[in-house]
C-alpha positions as CSV (number, residue, x, y, z in Angstrom):
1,X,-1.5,-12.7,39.1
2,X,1.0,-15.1,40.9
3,X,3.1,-12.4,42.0
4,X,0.8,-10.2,43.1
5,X,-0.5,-12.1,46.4
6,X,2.7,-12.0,47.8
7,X,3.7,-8.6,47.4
8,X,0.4,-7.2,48.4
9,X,-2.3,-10.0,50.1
10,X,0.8,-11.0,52.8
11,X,1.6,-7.7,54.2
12,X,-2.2,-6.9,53.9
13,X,-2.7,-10.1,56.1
14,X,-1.0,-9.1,58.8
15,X,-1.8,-5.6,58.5
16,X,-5.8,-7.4,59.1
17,X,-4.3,-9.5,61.8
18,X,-2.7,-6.4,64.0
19,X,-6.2,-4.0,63.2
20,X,-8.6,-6.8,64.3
21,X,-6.4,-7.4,67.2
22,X,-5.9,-3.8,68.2
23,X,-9.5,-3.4,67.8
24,X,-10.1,-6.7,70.1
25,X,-8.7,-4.7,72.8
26,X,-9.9,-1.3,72.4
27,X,-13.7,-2.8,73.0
28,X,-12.6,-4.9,76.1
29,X,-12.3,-8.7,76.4
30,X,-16.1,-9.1,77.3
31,X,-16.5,-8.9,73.0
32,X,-15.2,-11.6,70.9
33,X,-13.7,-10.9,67.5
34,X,-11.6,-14.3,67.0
35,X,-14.5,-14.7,63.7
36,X,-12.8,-10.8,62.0
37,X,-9.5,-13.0,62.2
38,X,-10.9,-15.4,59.5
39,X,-10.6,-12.4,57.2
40,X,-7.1,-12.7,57.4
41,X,-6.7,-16.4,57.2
42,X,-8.9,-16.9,54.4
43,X,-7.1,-14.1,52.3
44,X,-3.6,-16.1,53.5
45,X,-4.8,-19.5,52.5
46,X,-6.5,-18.1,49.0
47,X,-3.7,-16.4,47.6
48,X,-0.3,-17.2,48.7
49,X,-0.4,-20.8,50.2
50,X,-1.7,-23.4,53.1
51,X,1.6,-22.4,54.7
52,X,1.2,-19.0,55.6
53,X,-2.4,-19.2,56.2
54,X,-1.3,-21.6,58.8
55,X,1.0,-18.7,60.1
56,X,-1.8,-16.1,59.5
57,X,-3.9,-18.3,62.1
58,X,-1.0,-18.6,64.3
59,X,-0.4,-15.0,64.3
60,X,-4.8,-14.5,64.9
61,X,-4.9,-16.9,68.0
62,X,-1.3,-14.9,69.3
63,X,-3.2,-11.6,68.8
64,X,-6.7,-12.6,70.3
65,X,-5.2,-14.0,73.6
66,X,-2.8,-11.0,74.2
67,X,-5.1,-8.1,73.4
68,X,-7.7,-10.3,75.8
69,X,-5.5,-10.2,78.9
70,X,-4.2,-6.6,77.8
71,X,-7.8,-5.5,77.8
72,X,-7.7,-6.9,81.8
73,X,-9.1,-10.6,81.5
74,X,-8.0,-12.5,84.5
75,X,-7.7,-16.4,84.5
76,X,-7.4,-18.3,87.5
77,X,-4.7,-20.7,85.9
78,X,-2.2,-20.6,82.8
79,X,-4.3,-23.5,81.4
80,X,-7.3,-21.6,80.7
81,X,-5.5,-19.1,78.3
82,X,-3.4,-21.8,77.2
83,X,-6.6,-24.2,76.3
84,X,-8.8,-21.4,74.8
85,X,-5.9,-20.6,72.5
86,X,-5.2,-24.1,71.4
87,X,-9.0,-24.3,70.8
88,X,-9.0,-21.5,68.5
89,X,-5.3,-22.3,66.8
90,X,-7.6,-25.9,65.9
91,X,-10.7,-24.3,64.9
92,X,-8.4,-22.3,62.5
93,X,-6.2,-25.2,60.9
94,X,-9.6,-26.8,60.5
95,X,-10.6,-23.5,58.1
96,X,-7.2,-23.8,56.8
97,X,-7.5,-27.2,55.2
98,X,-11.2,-26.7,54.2
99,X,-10.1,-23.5,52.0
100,X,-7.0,-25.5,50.6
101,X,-8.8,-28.0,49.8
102,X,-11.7,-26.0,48.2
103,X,-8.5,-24.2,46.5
104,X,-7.2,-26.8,45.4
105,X,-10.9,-28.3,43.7
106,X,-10.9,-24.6,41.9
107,X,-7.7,-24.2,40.3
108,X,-7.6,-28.1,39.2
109,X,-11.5,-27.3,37.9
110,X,-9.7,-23.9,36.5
111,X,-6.8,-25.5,34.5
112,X,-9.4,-28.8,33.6
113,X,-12.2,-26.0,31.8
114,X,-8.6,-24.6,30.1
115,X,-7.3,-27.3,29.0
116,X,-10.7,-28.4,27.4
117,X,-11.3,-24.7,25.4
118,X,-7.5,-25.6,24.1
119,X,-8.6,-29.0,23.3
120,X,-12.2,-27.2,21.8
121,X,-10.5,-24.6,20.0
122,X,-8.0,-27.1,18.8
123,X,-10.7,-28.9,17.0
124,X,-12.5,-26.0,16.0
125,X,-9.2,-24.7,14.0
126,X,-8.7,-28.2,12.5
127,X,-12.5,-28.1,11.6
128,X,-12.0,-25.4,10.0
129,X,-9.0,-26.1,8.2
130,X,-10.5,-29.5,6.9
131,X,-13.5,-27.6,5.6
132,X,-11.3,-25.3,4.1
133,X,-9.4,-28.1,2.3
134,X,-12.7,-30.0,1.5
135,X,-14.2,-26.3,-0.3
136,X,-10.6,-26.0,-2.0
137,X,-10.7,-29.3,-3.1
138,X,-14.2,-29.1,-4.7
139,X,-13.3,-25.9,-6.3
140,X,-10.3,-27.4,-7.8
141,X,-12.8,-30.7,-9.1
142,X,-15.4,-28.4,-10.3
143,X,-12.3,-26.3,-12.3
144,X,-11.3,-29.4,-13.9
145,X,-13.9,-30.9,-14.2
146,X,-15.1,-27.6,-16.5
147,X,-11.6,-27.4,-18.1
148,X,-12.3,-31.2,-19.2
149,X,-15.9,-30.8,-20.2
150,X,-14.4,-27.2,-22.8
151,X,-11.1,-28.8,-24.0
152,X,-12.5,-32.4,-24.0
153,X,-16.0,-33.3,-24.5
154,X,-16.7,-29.7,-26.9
155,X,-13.9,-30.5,-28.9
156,X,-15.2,-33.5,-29.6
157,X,-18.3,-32.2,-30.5
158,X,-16.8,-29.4,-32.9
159,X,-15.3,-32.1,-34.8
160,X,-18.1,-34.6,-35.1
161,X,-20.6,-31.5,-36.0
162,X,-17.9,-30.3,-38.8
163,X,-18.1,-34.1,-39.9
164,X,-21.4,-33.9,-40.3
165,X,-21.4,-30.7,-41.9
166,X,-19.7,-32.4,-44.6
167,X,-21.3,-35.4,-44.7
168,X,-24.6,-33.2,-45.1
169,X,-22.7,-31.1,-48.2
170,X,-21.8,-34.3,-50.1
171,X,-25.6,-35.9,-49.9
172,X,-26.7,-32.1,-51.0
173,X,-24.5,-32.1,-53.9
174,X,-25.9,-35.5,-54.7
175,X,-29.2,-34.5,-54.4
176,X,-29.4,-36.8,-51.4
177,X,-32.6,-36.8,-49.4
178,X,-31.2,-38.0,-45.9
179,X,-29.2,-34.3,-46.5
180,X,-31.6,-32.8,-44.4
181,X,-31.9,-35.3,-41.6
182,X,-27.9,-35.1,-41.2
183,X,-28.4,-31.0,-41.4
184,X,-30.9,-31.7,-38.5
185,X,-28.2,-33.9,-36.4
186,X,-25.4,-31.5,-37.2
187,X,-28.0,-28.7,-35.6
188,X,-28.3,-31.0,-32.5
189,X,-25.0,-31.5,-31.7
190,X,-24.1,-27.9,-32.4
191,X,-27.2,-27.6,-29.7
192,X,-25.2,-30.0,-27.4
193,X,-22.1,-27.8,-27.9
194,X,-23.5,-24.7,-26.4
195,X,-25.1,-26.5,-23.5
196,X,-21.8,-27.7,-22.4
197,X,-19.9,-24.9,-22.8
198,X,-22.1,-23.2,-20.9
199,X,-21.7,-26.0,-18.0
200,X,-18.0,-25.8,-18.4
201,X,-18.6,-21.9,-17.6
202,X,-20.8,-22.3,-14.5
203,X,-18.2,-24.8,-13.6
204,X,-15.0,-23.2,-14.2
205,X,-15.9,-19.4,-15.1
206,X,-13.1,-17.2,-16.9
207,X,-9.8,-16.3,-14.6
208,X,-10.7,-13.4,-12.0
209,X,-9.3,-10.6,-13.7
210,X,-9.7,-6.8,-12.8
211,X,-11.1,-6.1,-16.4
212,X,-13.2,-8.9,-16.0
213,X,-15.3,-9.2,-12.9
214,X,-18.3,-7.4,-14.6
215,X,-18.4,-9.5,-17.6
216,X,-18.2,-12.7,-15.2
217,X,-21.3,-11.9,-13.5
218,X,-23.3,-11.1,-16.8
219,X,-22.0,-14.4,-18.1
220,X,-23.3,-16.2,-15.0
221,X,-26.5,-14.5,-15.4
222,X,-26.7,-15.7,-18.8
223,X,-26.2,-18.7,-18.5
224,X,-28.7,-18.7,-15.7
225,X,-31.3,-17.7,-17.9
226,X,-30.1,-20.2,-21.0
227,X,-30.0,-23.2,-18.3
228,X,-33.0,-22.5,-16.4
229,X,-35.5,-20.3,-18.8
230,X,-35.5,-17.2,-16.1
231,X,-34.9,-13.6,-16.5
232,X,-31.5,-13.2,-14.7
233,X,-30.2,-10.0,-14.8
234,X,-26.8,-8.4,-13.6
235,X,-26.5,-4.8,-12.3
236,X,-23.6,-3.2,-11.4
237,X,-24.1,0.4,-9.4
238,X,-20.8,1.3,-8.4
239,X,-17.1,0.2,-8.6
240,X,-15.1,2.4,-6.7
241,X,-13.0,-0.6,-5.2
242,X,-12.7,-3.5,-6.9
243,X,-12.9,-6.8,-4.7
244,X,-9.7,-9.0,-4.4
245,X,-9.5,-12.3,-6.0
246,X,-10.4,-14.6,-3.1
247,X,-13.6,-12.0,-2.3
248,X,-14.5,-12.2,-6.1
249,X,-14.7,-15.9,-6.2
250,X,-17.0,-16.4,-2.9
251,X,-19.3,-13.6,-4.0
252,X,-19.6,-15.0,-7.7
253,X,-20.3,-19.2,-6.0
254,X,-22.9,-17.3,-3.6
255,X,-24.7,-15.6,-5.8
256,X,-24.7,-18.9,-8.1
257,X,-26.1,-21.1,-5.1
258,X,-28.8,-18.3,-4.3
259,X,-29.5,-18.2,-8.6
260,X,-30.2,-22.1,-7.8
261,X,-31.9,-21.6,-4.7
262,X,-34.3,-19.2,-6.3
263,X,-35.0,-22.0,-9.1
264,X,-35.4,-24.9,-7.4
265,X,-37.4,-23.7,-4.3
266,X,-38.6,-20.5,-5.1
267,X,-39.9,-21.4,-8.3
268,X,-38.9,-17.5,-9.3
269,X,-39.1,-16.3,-13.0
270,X,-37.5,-13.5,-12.4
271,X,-33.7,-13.0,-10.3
272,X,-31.5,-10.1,-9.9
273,X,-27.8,-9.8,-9.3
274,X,-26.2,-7.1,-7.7
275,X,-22.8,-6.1,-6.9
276,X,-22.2,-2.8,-5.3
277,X,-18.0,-1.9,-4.3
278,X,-17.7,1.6,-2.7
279,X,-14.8,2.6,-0.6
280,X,-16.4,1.4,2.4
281,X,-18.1,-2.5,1.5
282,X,-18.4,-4.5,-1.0
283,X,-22.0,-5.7,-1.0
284,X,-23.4,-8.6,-2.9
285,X,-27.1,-8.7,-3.3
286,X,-29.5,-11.5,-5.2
287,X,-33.2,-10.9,-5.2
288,X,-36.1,-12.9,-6.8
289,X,-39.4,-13.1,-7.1
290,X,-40.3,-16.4,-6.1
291,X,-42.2,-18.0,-3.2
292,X,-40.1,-16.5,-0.7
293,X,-38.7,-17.9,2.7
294,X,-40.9,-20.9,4.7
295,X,-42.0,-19.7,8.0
296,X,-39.6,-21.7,9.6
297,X,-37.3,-21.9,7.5
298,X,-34.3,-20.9,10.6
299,X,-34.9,-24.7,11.7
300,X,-34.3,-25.8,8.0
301,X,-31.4,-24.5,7.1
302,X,-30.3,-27.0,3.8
303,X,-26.8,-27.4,3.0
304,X,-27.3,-24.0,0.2
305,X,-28.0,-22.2,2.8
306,X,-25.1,-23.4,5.1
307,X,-22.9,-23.0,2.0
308,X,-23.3,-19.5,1.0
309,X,-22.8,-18.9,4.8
310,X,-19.7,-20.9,5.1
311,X,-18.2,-18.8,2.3
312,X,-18.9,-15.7,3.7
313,X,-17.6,-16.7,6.6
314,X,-14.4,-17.3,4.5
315,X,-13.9,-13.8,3.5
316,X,-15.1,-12.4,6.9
317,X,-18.4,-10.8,5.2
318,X,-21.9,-10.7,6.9
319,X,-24.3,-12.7,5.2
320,X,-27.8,-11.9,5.6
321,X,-31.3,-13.7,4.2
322,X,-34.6,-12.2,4.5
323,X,-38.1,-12.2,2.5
324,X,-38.4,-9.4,0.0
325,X,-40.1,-6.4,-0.3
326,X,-43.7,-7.9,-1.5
327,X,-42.4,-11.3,-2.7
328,X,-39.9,-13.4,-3.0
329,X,-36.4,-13.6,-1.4
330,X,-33.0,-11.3,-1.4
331,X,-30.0,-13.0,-0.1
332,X,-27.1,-10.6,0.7
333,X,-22.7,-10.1,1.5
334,X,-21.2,-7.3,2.9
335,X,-18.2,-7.0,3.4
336,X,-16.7,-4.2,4.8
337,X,-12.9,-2.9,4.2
338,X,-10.1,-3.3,6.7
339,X,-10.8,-0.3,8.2
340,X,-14.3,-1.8,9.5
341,X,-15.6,-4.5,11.1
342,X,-17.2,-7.6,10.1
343,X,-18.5,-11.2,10.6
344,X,-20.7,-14.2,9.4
345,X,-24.3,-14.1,10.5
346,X,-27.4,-15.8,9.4
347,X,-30.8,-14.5,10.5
């Protein structure tokens, strides 16, 4: 774009410059077209420089005074020509500074809006490479936190509840009646075992493997219905491409917010998980039939909402919420293979 004024707008000036003047003459001095001139200057000052605009005007006062008398205009002195000229020559230095100046307000407002979308999309990246690093890091919490709660805390449990298995034996061989109430304790902890192992797999769920994906999903959903007492079901229609690890993850923490989401706000009884992975998309869909969306619930997006977004966003997958068929809510990820397009979306 710098280049290309002075190859083409200069030449083209003066090409403006020797029509308009040509023309001046061919319609007789009686008509005045000093004001066609300004094309030319304006052109000269805009794109290649204050300099040659100056020139440009030069040139424009040169080529109205000679076709003029060419054209038979008669002045009774030199100084009439002379002063008419000079007239014009300051009438154009004034446009000249105005349009350099104006020039000069553009491209400093130019380079002040591009520097700021640098500075924007600067902070943008950083944003979202601090919220990548904050997800990371609570992934890598919640992980330990379920590795700690399985190798920790459970075995803990497994220990104390095979002590009081035996305790329980000894006061049965004695005849013992507290051997029931220690039966009953041993039953409780046993309980307590479940319950956290099944924490420790919400937390931390089983390595992504390519044998595993379905199972993961149907351990989520059971564990959905142990810790919330709903019917959680997983279906599976079609596997024809298996989603990569990263893809995997996000759709398997979406589906648990939306499992959550469904609980706590929809009240629903009954959910449904569904992951479909032809050779086109992978889609991820989780209905219920609870209470369905608010009627405004676009100005209340909560943070599970925002979430589930944000990690679609991750994997470049369209996520979509709407109310339903009848009741409830269905909350769904596509993503489509590299051959397609996609991106995040709420609506």
């Amino acid at each position: 774009m710098e280049q290309w004024p002075r190859r083409f707008v200069a030449p083209g000036c003066i090409a403006i410059v020797t029509a308009v003047g040509l023309l001046d003459y061919l319609t007789g001095y009686e008509t005045f077209f000093f004001i066609f001139y300004l094309v030319a200057v304006f052109l000269a000052v805009w794109f290649v420089n204050t300099p040659f605009g100056v020139l440009i005007s030069a040139l424009s006062v040169t080529a109205w005074i000679s076709s003029n008398i060419e054209a038979g205009a008669r002045y009774a002195t030199y100084f009439v020509p002379v002063w008419n000229a000079l007239i014009m020559f300051v009438f154009y230095l004034v446009v000249v500074w105005l349009l350099a100046k104006v020039r000069h307000f553009n491209r400093e407002l130019e380079q002040r809006v591009r520097l700021r979308t640098e500075s924007l999309a600067k902070e943008i990246r950083e944003r979202m490479r601090l919220q990548k690093e904050l997800l990371e890091t609570s992934e890598h919490e919640r992980r330990r936190i379920g590795h700690e709660l399985h190798d920790s805390l459970c075995q803990q449990l497994t220990g104390a509840a095979l002590a009081g298995q035996l305790t329980s034996q000894k006061l049965a061989d004695q005849s013992s009646p507290q051997a029931a109430e220690v039966g009953r304790l041993v039953e409780m902890i046993e309980h307590s075992i479940e319950l956290t192992r099944a924490l420790s797999r919400s937390l931390s769920p089983v390595e992504w493997q390519t044998g595993r994906l379905v199972e993961n999903f149907r351990e989520q959903a059971a564990n959905a219905c142990a810790q919330f007492k709903v019917d959680c079901k997983f279906e599976c229609h079609e596997l024809a491409a298996l989603p990569e690890v990263n893809v995997a993850s996000q759709f398997y923490h979406i589906a648990a917010e939306a499992i959550a989401n469904a609980v706590r706000h929809g009240h629903a009884r009954n959910i449904r998980v569904c992951l479909e992975c032809t050779l086109d998309e992978q889609v991820l869909s989780v209905t219920d039939d609870g209470a369905g969306l608010p009627e405004h619930f676009e100005q209340e997006n909560g943070m599970g909402l925002r979430l589930m977004a944000y990690r679609a966003d991750l994997i470049g997958a369209k996520f979509h919420i709407e109310r339903a068929a009848g009741a409830g809510t269905r909350v769904t990820c596509a993503l489509l293979n590299p051959s397609g397009e996609s991106k995040n979306h709420v609506e």
